[in-house]
Backbone as a printed PyTorch tensor [residue, N CA C, xyz], in Angstrom:
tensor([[[ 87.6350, 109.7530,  98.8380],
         [ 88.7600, 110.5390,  99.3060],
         [ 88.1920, 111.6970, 100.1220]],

        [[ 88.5130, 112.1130, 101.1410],
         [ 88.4120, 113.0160, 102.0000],
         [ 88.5770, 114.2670, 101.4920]],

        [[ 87.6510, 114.9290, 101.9690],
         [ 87.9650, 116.8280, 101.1400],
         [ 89.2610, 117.4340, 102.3150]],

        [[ 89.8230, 116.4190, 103.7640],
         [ 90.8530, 117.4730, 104.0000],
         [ 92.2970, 117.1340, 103.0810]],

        [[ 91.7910, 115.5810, 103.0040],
         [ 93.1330, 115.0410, 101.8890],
         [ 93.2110, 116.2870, 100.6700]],

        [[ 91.6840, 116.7310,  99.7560],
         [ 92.4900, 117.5160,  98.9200],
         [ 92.7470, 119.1440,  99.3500]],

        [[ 92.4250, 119.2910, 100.3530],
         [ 92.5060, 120.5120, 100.7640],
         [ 94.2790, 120.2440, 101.1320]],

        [[ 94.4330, 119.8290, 101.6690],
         [ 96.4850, 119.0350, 102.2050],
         [ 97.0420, 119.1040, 100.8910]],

        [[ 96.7170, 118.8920,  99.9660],
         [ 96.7190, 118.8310,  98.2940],
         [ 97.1650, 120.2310,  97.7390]],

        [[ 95.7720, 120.8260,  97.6880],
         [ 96.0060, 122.1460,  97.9660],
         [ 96.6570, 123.3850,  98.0310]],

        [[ 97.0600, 122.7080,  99.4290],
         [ 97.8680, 123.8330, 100.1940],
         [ 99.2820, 123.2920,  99.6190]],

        [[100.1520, 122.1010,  99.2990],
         [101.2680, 121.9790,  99.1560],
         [101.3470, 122.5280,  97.5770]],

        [[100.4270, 122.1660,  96.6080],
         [100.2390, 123.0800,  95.1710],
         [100.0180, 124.5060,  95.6500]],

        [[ 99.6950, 124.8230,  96.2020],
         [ 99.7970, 126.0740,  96.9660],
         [101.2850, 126.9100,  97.1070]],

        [[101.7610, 126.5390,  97.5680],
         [103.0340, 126.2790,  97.9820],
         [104.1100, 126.6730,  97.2050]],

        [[103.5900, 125.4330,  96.2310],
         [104.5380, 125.0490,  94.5130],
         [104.0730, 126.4180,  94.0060]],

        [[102.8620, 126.8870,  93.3020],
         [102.6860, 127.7030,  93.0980],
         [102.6750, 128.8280,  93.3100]],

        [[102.4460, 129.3830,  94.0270],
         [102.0600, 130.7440,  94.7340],
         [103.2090, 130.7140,  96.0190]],

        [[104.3210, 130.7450,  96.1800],
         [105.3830, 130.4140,  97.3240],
         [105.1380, 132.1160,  98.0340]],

        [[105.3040, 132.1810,  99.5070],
         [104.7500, 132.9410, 100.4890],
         [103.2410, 133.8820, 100.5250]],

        [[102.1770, 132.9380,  99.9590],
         [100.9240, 133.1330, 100.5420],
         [100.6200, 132.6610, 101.4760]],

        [[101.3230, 131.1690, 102.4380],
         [101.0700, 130.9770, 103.5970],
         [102.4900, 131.4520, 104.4910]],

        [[102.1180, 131.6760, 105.7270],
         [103.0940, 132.3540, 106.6920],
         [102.9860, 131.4010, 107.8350]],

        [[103.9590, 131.3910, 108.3970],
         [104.0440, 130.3920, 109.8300],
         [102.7690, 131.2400, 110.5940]],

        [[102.0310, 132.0030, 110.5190],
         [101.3130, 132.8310, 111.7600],
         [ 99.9660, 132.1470, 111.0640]],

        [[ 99.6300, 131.3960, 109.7630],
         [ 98.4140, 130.8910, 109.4380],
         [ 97.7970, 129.6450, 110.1560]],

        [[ 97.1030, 130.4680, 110.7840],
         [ 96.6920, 129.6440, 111.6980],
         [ 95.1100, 128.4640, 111.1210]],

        [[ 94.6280, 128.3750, 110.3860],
         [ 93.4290, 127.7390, 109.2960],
         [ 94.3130, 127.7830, 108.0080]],

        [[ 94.8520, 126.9400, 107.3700],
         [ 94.7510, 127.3390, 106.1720],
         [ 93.6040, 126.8370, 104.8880]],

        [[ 92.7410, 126.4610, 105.3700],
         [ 91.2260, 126.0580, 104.6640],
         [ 90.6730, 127.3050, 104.4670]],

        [[ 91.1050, 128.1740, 105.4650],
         [ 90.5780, 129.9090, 105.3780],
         [ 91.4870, 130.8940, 104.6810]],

        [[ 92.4810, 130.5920, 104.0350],
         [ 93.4730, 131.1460, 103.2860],
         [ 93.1880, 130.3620, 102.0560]],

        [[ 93.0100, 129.2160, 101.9940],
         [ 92.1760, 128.8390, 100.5410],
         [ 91.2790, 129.2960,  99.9160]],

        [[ 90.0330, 129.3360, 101.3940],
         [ 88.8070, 130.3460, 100.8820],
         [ 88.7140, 131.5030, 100.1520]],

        [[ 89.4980, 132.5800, 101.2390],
         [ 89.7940, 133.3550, 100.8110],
         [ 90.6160, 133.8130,  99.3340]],

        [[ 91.4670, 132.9510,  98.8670],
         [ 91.9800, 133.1810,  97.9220],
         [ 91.3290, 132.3840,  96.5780]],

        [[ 89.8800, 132.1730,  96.7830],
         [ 88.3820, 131.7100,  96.1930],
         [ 88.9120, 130.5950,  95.4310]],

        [[ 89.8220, 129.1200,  95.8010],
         [ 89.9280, 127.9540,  95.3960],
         [ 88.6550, 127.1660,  96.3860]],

        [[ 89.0730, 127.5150,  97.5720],
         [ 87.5670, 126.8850,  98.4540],
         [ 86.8540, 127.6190,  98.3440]],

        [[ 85.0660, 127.4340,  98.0130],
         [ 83.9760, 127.6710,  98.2560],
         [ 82.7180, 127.9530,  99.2570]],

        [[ 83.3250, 126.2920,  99.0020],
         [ 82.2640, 126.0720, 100.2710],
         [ 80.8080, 125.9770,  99.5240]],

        [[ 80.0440, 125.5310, 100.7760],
         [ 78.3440, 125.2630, 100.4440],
         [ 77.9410, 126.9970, 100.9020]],

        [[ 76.4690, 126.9650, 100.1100],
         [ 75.8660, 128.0170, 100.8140],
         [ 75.8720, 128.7140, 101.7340]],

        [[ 75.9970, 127.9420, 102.6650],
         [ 75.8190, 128.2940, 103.9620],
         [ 77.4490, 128.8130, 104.5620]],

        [[ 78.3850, 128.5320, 103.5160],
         [ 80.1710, 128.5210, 104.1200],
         [ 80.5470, 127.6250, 104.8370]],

        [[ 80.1840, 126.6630, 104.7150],
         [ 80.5650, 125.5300, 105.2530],
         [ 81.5570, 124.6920, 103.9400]],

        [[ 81.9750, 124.6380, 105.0430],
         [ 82.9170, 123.3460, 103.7350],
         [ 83.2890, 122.2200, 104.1450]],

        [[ 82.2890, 121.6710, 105.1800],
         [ 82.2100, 119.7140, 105.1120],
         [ 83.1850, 119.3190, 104.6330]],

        [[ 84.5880, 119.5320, 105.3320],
         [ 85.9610, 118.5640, 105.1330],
         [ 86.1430, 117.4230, 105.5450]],

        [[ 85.0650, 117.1520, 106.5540],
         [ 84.7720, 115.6800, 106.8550],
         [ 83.9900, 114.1740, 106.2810]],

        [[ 83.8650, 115.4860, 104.9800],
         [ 82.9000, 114.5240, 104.1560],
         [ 83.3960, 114.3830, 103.0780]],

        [[ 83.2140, 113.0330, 102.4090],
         [ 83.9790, 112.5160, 100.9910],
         [ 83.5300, 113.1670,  99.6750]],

        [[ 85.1220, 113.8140,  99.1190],
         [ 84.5170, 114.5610,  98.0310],
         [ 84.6920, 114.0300,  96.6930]],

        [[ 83.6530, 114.9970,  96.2770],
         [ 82.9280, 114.3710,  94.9970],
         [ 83.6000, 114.8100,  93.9280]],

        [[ 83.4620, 113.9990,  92.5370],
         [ 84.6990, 114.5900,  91.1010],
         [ 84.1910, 115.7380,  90.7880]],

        [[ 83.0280, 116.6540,  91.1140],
         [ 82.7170, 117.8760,  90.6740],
         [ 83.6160, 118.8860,  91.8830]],

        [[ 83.7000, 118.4290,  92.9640],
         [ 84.7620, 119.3500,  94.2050],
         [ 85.9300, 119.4370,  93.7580]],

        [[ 86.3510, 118.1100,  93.7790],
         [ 87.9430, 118.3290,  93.2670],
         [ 88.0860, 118.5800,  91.8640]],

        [[ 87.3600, 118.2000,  90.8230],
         [ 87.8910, 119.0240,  89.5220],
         [ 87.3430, 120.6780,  89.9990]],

        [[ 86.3320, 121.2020,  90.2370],
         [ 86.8120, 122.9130,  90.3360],
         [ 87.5960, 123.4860,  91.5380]],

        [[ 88.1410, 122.5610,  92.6610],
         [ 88.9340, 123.1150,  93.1460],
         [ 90.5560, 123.0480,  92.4730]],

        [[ 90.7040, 122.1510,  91.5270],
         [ 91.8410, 122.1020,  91.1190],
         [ 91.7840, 123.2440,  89.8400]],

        [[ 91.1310, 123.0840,  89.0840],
         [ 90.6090, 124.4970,  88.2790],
         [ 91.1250, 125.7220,  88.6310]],

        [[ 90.4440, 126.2370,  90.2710],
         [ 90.2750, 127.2280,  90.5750],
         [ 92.2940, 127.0070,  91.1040]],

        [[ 92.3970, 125.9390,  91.3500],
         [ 94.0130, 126.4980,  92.4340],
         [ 94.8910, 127.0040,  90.8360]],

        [[ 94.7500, 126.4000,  89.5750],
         [ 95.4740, 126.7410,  88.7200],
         [ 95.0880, 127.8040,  87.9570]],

        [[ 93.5770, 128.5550,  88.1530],
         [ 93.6390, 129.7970,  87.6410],
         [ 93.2470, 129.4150,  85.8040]],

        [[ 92.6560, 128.0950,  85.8350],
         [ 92.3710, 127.7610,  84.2680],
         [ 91.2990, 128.7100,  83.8730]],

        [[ 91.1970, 129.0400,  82.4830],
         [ 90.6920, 130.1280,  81.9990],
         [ 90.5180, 129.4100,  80.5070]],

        [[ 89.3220, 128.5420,  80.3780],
         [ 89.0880, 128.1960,  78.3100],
         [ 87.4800, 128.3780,  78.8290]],

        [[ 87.0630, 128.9570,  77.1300],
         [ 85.7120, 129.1930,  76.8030],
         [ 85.7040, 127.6330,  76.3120]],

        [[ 85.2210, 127.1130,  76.8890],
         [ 84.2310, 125.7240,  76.5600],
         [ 83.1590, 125.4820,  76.7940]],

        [[ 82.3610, 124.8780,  76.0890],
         [ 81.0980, 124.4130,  76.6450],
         [ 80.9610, 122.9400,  77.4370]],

        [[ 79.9890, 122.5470,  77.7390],
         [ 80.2660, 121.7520,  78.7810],
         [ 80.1560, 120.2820,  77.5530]],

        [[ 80.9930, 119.2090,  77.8640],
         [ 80.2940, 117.8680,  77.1640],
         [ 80.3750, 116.7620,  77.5370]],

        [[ 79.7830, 117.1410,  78.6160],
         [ 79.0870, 116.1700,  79.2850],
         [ 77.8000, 116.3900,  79.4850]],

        [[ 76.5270, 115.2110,  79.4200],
         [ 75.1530, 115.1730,  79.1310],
         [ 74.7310, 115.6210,  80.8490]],

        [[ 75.4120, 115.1670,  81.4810],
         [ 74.7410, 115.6200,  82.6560],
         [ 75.1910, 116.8330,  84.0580]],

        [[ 76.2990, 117.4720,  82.9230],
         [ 76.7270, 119.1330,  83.8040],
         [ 76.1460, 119.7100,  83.7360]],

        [[ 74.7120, 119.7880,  82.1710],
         [ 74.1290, 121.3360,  82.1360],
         [ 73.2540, 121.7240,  83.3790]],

        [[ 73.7120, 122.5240,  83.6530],
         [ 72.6600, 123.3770,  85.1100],
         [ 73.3540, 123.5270,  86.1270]],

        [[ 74.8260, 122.6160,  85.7960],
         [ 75.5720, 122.1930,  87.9100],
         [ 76.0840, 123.1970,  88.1260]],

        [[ 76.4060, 123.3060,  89.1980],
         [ 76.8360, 124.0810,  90.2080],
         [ 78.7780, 124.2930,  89.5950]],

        [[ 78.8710, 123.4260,  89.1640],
         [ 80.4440, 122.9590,  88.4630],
         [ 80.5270, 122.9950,  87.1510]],

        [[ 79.7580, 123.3850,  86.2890],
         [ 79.6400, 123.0850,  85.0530],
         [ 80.7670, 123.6270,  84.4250]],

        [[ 81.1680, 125.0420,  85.0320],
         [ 81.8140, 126.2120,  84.0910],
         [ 83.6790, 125.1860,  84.7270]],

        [[ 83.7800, 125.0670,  85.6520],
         [ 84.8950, 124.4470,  86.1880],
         [ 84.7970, 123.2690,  85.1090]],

        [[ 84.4540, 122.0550,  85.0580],
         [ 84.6930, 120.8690,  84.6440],
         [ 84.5590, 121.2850,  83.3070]],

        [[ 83.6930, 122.1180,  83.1140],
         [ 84.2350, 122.4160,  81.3390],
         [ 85.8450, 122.5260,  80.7160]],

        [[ 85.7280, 123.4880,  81.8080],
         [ 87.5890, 124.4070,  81.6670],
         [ 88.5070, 123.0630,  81.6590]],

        [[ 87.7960, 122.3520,  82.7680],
         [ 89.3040, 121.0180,  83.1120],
         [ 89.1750, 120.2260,  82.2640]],

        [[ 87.7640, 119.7000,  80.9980],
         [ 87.9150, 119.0290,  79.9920],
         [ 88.7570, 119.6290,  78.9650]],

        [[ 88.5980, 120.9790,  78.8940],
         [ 89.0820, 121.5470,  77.5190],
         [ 90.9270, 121.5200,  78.0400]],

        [[ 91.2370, 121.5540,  79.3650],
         [ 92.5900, 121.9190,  79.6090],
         [ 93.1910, 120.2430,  79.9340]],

        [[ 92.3600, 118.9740,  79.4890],
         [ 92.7480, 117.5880,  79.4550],
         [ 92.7670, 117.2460,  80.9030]],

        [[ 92.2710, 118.1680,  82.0180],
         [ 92.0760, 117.1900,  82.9470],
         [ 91.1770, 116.0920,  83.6060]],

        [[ 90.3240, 115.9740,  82.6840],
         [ 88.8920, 115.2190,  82.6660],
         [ 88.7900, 114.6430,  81.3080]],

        [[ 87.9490, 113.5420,  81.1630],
         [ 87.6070, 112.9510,  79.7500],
         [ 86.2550, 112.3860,  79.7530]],

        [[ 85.7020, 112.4450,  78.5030],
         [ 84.1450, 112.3380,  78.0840],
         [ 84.7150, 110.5510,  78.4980]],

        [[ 83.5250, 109.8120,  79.1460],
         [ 83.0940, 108.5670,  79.4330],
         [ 82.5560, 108.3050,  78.0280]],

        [[ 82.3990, 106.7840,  77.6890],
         [ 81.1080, 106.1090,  76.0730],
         [ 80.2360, 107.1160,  76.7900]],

        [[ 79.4500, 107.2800,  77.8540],
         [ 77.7810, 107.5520,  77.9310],
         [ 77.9840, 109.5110,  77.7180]],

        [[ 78.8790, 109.9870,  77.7410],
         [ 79.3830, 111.3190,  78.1490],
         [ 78.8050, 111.8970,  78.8320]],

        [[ 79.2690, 111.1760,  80.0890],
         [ 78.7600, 112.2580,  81.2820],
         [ 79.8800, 112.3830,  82.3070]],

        [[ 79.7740, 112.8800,  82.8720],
         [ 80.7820, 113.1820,  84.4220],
         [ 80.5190, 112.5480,  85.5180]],

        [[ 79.1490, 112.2000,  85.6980],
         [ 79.4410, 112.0190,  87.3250],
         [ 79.5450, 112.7350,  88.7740]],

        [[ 78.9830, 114.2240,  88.3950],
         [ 79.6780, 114.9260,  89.2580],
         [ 79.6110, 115.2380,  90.6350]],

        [[ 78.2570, 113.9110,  91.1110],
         [ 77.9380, 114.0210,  92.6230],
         [ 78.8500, 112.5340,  93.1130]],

        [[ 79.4260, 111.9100,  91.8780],
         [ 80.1720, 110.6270,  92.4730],
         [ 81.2830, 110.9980,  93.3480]],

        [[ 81.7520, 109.7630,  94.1050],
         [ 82.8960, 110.5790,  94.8190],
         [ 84.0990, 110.1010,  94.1380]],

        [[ 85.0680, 110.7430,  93.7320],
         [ 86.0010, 111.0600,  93.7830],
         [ 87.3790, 109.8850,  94.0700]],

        [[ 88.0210, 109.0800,  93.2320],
         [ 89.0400, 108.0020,  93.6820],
         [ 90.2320, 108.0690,  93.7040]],

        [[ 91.1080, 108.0320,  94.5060],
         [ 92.4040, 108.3760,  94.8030],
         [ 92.9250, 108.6100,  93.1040]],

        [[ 92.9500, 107.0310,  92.3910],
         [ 93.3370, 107.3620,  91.1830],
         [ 92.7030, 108.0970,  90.1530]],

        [[ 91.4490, 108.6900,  90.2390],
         [ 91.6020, 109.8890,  89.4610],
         [ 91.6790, 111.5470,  90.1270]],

        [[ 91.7290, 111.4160,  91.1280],
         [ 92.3600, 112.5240,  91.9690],
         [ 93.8370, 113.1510,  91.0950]],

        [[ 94.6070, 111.7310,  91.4280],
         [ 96.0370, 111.3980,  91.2750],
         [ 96.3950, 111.8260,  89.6210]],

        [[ 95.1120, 111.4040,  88.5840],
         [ 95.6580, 112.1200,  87.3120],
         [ 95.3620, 113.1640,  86.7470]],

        [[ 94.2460, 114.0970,  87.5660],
         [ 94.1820, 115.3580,  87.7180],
         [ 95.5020, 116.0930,  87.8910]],

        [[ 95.5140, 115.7110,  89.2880],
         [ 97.2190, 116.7200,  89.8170],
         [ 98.1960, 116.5480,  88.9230]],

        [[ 98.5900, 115.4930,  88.2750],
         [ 99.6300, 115.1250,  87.5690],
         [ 99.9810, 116.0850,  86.3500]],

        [[ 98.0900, 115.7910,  85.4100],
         [ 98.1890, 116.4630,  84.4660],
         [ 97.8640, 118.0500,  84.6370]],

        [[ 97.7630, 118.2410,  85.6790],
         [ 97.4930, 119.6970,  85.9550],
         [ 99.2850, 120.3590,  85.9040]],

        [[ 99.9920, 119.2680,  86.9540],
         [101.5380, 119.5880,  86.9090],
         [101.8210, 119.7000,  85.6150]],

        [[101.3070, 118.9790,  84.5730],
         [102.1720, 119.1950,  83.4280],
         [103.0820, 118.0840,  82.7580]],

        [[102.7240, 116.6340,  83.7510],
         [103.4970, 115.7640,  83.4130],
         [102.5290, 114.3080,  83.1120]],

        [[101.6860, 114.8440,  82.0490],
         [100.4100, 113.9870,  81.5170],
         [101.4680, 112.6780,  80.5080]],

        [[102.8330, 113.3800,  79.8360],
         [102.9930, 112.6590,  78.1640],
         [104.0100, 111.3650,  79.4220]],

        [[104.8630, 112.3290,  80.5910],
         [105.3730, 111.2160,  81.3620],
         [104.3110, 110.0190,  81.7790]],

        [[103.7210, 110.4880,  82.6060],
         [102.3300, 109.3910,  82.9350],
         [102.1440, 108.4100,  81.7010]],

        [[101.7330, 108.8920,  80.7680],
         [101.4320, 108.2550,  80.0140],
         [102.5700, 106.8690,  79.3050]],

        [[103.6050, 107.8030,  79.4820],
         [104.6620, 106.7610,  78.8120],
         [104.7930, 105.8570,  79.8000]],

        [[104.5470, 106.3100,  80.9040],
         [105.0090, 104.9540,  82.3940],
         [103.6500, 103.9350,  82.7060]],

        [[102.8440, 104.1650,  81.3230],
         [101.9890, 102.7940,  81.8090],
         [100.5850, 103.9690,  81.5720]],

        [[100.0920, 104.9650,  81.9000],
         [ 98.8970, 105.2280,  81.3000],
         [ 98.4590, 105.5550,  83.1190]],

        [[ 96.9310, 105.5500,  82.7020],
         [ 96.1810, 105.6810,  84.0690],
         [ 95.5740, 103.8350,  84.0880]],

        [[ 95.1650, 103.7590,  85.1810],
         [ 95.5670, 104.5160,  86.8100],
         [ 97.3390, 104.1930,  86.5580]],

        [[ 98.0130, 103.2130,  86.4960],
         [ 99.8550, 102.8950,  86.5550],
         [100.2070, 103.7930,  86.5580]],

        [[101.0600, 104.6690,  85.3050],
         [101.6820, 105.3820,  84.9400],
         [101.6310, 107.3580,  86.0300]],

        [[100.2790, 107.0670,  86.2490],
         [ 99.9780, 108.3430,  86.9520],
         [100.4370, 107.9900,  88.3700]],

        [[100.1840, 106.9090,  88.5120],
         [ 99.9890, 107.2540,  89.9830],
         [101.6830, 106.7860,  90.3740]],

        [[102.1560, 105.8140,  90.1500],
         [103.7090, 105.7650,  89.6660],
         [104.5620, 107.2500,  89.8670]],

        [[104.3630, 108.1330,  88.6160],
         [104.9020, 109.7780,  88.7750],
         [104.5390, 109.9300,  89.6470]],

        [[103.1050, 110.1310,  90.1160],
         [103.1670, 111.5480,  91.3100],
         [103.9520, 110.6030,  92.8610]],

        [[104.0710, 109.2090,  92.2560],
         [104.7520, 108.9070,  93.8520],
         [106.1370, 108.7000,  93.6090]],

        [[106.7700, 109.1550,  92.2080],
         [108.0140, 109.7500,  92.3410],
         [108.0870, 111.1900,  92.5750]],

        [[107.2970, 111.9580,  92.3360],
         [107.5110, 113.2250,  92.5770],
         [107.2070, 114.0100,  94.1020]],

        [[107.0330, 112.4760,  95.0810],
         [106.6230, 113.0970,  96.0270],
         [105.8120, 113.7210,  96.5430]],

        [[104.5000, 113.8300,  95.8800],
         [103.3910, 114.9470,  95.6340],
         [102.5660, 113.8140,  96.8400]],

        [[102.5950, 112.6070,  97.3310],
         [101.8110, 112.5290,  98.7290],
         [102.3770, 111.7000,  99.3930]],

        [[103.7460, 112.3140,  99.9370],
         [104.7400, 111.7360, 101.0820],
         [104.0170, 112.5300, 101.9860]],

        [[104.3760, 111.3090, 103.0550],
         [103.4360, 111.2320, 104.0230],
         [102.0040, 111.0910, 104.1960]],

        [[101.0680, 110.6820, 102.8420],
         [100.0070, 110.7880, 102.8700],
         [ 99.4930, 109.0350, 103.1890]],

        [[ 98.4380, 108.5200, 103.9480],
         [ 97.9380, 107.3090, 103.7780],
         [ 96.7760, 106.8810, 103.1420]],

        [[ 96.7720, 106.1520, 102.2000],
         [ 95.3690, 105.9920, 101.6340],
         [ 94.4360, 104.7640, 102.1700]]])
């Protein structure tokens, strides 16, 4: 999945959430993300939207757009040290991530529409719906394409 797909993501949870932080005069809004420290970026401030992002990008950018806040430790065998650790902790302890048999994350893998799709969902708040409509990937991805959450989007 493309980092501008979740940046488009984003900005419409953006939106939902936070209603008039963007203004018709925003002219970048990847730079109104930044700024409001959901985007990062690499070292350098770059933020390679042209490049496919990975489950450690989009779980702490979704983290960071909701402002999650749990003391967890990390448990997964292969976060200790990342760059994401403190994010994907928060999104395990707040159910948006789950320990694998091997318990690890993955966190340079990239990223698949359907677990993109049950991030946002359960981030919305509508994890017990998902679940009743069939589970993941079904049930999730089902809701968020009743809820409209990527009209107009092509995968």
């Amino acid at each position: 999945m493309k980092k501008v797909l979740a940046v488009y993501l984003s900005i419409v949870m953006s939106f939902i959430c936070c209603s008039g932080v963007f203004s018709a005069d925003t002219e970048n809004p990847s730079d109104t993300l930044k700024e409001m420290g959901i985007l990062k970026g690499y070292p350098d401030g770059s933020l390679h939207l042209e490049d496919t992002i990975t489950r450690a990008e989009a779980t702490a950018l979704l983290v960071r757009l909701d402002n999650l806040e749990f003391n967890s430790s990390s448990a997964f065998k292969d976060m200790h040290g990342h760059w994401a650790e403190k994010e994907v902790s928060m999104a395990y302890a707040a159910g948006l991530v789950e320990v694998t048999g091997e318990e690890t994350f993955s966190p340079d893998a990239k990223v698949t529409v359907q677990e993109f799709v049950k991030m946002v969902v359960t981030l919305l708040g509508y994890k017990d719906i998902a679940e009743s409509r069939g589970g993941y990937p079904v049930g999730y991805l089902s809701h968020a394409n009743m809820l409209g959450v990527f009209h107009g989007l092509k995968f």
